[in-house]
MMTF fields as JSON, N, C-alpha, C and O atoms, coordinates in Angstrom:
{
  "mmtfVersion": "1.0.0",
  "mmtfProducer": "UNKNOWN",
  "numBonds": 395,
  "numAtoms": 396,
  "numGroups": 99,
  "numChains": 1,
  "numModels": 1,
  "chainsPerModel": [1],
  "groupsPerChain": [99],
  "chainIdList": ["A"],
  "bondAtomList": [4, 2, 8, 6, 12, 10, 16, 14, 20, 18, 24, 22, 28, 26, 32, 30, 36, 34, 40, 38, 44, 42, 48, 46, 52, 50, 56, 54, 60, 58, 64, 62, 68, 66, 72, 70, 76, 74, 80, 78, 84, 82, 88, 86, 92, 90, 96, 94, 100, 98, 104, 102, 108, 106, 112, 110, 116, 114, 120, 118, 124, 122, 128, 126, 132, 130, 136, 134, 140, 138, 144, 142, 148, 146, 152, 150, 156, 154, 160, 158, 164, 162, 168, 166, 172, 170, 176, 174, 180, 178, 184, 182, 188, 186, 192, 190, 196, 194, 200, 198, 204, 202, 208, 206, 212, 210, 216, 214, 220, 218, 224, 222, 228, 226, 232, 230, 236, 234, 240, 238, 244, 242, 248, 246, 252, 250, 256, 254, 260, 258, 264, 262, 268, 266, 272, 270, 276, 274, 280, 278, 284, 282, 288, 286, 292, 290, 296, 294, 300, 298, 304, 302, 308, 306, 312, 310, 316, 314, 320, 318, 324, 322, 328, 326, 332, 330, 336, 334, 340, 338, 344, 342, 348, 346, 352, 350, 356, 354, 360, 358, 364, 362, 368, 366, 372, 370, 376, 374, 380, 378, 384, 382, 388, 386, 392, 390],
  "bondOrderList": [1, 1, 1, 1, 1, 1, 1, 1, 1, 1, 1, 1, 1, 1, 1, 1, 1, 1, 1, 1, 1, 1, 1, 1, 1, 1, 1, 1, 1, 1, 1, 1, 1, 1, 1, 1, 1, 1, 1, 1, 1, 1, 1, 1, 1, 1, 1, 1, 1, 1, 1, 1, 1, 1, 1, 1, 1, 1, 1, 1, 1, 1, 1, 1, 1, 1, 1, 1, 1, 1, 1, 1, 1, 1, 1, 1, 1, 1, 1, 1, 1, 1, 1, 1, 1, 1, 1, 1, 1, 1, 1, 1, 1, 1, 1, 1, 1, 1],
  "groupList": [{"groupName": "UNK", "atomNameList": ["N", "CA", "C", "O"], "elementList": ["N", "C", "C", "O"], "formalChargeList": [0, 0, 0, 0], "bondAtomList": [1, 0, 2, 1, 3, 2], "bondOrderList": [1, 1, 2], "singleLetterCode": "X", "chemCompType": "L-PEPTIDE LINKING"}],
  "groupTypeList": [0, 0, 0, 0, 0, 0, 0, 0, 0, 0, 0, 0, 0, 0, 0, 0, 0, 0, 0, 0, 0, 0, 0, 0, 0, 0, 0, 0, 0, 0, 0, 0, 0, 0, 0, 0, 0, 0, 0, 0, 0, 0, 0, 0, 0, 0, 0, 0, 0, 0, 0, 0, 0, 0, 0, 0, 0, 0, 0, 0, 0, 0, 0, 0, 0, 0, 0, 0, 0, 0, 0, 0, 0, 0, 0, 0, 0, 0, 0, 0, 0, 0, 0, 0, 0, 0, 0, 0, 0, 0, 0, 0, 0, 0, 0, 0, 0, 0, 0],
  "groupIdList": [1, 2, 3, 4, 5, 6, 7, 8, 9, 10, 11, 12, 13, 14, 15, 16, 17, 18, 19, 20, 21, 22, 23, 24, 25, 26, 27, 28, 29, 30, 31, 32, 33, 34, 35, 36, 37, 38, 39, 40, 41, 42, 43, 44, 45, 46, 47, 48, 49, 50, 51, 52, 53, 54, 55, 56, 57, 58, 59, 60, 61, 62, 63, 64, 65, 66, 67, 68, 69, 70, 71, 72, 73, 74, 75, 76, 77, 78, 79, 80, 81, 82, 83, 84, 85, 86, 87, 88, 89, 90, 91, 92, 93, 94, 95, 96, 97, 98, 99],
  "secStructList": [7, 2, 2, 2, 2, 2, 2, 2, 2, 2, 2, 2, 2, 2, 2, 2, 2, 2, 2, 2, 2, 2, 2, 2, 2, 2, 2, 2, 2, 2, 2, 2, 2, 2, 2, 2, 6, 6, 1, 2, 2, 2, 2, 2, 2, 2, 2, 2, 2, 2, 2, 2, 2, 2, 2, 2, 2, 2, 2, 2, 2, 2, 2, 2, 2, 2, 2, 4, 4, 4, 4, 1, 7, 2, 2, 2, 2, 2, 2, 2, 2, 2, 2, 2, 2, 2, 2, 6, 6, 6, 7, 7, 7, 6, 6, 7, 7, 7, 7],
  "xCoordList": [26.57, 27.564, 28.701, 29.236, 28.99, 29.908, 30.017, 30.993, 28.403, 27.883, 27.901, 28.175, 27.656, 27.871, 29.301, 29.546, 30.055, 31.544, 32.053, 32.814, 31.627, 31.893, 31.041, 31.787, 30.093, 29.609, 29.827, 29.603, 30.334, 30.885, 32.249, 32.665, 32.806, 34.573, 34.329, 35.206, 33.276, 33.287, 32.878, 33.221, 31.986, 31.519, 32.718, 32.702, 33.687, 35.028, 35.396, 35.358, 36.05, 37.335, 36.517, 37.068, 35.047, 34.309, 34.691, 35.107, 34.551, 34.272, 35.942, 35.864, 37.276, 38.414, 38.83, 39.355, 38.304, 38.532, 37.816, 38.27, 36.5, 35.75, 36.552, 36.904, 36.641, 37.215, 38.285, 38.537, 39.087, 40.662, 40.34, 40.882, 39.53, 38.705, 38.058, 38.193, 37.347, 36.531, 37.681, 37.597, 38.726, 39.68, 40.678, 40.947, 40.98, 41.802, 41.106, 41.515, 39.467, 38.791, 38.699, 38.468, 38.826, 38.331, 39.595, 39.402, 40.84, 42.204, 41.567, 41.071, 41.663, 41.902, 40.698, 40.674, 39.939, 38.453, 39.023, 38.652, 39.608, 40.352, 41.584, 41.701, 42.353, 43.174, 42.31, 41.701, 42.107, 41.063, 40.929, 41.441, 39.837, 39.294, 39.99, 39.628, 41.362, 42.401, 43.329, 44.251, 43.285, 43.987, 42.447, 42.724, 41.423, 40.707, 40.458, 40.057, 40.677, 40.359, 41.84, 41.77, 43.009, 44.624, 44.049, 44.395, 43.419, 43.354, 42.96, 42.042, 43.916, 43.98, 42.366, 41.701, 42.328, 40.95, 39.642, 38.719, 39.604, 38.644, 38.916, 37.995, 39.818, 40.077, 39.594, 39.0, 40.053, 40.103, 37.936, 37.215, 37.75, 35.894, 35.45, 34.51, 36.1, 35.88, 35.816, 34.741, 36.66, 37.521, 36.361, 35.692, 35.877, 35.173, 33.809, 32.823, 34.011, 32.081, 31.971, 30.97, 33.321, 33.211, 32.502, 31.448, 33.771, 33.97, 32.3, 31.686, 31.77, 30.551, 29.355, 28.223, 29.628, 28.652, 28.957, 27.962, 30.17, 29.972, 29.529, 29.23, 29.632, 29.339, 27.567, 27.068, 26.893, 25.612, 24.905, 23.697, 25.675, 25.32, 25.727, 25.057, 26.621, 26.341, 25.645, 25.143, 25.602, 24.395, 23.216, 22.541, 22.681, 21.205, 21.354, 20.314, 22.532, 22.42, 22.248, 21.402, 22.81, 22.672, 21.174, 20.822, 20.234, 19.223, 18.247, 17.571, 18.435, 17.895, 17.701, 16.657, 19.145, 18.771, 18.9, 19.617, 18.387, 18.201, 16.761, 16.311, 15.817, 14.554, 14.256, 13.485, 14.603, 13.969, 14.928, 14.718, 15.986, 15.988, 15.284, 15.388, 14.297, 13.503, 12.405, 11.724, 12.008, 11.519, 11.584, 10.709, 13.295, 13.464, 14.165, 14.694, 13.892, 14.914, 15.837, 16.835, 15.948, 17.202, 18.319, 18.911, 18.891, 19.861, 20.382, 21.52, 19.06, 19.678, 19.791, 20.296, 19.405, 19.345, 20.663, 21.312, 21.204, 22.276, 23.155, 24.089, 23.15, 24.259, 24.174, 25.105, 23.087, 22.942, 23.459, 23.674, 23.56, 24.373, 25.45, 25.864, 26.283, 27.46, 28.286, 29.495, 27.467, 27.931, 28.049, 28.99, 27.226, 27.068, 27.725, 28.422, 28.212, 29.343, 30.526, 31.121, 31.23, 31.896, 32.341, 33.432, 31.077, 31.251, 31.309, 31.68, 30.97, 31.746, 32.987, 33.254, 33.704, 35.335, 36.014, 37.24, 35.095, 35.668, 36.447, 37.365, 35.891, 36.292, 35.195, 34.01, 35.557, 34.515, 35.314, 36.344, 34.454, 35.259, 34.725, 35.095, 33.566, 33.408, 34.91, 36.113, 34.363, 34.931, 36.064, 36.801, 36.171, 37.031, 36.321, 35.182, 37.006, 36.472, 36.992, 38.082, 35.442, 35.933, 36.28, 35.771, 36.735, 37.474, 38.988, 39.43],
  "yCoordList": [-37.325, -38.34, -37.776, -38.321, -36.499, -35.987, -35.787, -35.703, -35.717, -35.791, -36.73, -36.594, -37.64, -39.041, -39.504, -40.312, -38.879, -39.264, -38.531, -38.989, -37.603, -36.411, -37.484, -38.307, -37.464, -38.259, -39.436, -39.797, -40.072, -41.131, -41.128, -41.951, -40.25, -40.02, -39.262, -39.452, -38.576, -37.53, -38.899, -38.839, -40.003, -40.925, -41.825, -42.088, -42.331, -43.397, -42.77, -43.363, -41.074, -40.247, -40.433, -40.603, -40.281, -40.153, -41.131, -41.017, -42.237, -43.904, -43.832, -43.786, -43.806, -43.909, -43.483, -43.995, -42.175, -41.033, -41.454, -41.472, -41.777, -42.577, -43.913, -44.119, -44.442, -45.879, -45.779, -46.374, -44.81, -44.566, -43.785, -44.062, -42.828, -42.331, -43.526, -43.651, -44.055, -45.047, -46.133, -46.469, -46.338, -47.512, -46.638, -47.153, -45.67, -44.752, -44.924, -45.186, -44.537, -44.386, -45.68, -45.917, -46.463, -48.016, -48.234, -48.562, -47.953, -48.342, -47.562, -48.241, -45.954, -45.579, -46.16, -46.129, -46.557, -47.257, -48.632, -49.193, -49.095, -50.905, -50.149, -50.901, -49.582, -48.855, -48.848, -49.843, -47.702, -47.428, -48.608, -48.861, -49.535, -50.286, -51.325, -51.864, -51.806, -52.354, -51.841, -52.558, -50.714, -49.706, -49.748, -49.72, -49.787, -49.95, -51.61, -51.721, -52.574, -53.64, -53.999, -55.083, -53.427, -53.504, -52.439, -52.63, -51.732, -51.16, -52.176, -52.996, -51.887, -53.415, -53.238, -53.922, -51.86, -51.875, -52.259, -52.612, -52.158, -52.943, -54.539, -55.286, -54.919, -56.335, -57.025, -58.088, -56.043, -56.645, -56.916, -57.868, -56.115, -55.477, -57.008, -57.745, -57.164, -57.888, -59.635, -60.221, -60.009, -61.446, -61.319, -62.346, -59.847, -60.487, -60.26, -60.269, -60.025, -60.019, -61.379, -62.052, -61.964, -63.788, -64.573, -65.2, -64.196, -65.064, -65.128, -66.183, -64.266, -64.053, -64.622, -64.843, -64.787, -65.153, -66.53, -67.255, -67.155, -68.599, -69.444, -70.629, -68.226, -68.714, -68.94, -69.924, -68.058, -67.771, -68.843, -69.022, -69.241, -70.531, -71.889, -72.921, -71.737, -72.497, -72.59, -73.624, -71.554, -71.819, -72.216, -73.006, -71.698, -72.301, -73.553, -74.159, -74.05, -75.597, -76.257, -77.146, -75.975, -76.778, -77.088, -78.172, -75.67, -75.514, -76.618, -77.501, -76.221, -76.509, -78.335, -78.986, -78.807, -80.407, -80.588, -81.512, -79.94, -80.661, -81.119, -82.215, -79.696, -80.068, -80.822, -81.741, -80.744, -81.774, -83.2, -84.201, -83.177, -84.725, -85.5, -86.501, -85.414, -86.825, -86.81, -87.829, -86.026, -85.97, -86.802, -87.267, -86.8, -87.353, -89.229, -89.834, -89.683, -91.113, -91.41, -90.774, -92.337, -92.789, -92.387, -91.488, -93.004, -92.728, -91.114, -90.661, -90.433, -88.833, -88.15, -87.09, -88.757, -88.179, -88.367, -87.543, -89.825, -90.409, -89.542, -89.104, -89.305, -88.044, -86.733, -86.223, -86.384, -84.767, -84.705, -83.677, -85.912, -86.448, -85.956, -84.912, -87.239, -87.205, -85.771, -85.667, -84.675, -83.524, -82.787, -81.997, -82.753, -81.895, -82.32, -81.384, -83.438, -83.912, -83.46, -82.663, -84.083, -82.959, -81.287, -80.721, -80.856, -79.256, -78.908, -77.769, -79.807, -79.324, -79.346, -78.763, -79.984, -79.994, -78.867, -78.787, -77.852, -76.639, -76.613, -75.829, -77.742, -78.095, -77.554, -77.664, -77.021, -76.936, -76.692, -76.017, -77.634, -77.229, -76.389, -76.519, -75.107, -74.398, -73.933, -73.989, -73.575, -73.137, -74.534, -74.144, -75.887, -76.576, -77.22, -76.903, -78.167, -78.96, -80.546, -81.109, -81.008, -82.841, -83.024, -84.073, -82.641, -83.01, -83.161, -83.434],
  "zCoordList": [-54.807, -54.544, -53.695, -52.73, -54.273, -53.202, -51.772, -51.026, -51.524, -50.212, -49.413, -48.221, -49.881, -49.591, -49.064, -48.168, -49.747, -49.792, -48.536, -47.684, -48.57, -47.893, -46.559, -46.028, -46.244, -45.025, -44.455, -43.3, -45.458, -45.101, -44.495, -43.68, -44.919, -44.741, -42.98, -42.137, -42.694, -41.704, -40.036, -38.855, -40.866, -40.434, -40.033, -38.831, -40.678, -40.256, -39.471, -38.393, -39.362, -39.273, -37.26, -36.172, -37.672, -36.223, -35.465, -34.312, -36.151, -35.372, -34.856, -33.629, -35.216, -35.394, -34.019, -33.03, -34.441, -32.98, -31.47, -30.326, -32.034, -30.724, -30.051, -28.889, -30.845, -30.357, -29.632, -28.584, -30.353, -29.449, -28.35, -27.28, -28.417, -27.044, -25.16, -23.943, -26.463, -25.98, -24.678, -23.497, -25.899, -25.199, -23.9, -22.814, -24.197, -23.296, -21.753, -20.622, -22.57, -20.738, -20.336, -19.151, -21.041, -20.68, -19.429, -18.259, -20.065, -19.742, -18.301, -17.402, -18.22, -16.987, -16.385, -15.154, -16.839, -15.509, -15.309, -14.278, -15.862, -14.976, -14.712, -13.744, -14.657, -13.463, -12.741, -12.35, -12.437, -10.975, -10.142, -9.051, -11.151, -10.429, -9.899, -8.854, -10.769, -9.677, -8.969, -8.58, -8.708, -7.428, -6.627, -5.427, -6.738, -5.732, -5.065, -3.906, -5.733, -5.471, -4.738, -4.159, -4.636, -4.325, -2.638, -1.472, -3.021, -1.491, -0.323, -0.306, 0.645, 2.055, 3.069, 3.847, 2.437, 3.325, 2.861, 3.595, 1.42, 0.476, 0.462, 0.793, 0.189, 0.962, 2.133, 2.312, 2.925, 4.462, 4.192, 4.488, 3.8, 4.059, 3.01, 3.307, 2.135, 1.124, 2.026, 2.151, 2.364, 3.073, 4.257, 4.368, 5.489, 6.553, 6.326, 7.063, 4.961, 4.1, 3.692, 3.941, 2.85, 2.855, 3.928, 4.031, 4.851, 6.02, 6.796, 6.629, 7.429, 7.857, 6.814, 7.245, 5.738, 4.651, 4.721, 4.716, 4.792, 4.817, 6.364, 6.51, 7.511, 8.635, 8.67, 9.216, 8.119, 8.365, 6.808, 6.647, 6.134, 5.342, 6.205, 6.207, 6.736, 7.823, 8.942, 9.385, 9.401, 10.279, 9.755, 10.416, 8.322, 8.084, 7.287, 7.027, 6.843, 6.41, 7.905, 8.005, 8.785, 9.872, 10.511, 10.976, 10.408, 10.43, 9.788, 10.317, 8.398, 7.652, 7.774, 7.813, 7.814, 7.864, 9.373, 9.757, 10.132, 11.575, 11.372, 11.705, 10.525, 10.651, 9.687, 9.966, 8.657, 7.094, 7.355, 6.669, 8.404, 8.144, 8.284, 7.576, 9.203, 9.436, 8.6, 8.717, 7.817, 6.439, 5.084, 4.354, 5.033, 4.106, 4.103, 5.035, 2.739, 3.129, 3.547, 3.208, 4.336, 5.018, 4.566, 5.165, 3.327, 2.343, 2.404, 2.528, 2.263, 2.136, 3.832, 4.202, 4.276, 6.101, 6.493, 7.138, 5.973, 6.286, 5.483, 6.155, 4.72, 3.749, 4.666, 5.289, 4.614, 5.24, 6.936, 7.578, 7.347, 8.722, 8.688, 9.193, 7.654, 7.539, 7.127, 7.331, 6.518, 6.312, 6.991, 6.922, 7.836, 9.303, 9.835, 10.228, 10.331, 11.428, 11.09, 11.815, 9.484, 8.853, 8.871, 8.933, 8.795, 8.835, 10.562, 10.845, 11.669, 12.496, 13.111, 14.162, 12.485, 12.585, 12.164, 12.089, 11.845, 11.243, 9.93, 9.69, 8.943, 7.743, 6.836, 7.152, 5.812, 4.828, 3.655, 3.627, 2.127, 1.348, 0.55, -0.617, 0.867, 0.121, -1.219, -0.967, -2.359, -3.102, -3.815, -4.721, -3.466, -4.254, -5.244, -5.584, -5.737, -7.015, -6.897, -6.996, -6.596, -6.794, -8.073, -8.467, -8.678, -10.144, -10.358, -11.475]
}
């Protein structure tokens, strides 16, 4: 029984020490990682990795319903129209919310 006691006690005193370990590195790894995400040059890389990613989704939606419009029903040709005419005004609302 003493052993027990004895292992169990050696077992908390472990977990106690880990955890406060555990949380310390946690802390300095989200430092880091928002001093790296705060760097202007990780940004800048970040915004013209967006930017180019929403151009080249545009380019293949445009693609895409030039050829499948006449594919599909009126109703949806007529939508996939009206979006494209839209997206060339240099409007897009990637990222909002009709809500």
């Amino acid at each position: 029984m003493r052993y027990r006691l004895t292992f169990i006690a050696g077992l908390a005193l472990g977990y106690v020490i880990g955890t406060r370990a555990g949380r310390e590195r946690y802390e300095q790894l989200k430092k880091s990682a928002r001093q790296f995400a705060q760097n202007p040059a990780v940004r800048n890389t970040a915004e013209s990795a967006a930017q180019s990613g929403r151009n080249l989704a545009g380019k293949a939606y445009h693609a895409v319903s030039e050829k499948v419009g006449e594919k599909v029903p009126a109703p949806v040709a007529d939508r996939l129209r009206s979006l494209r005419d839209r997206g060339q005004n240099g409007e897009d609302d990637w990222g909002t919310s009709n809500t």
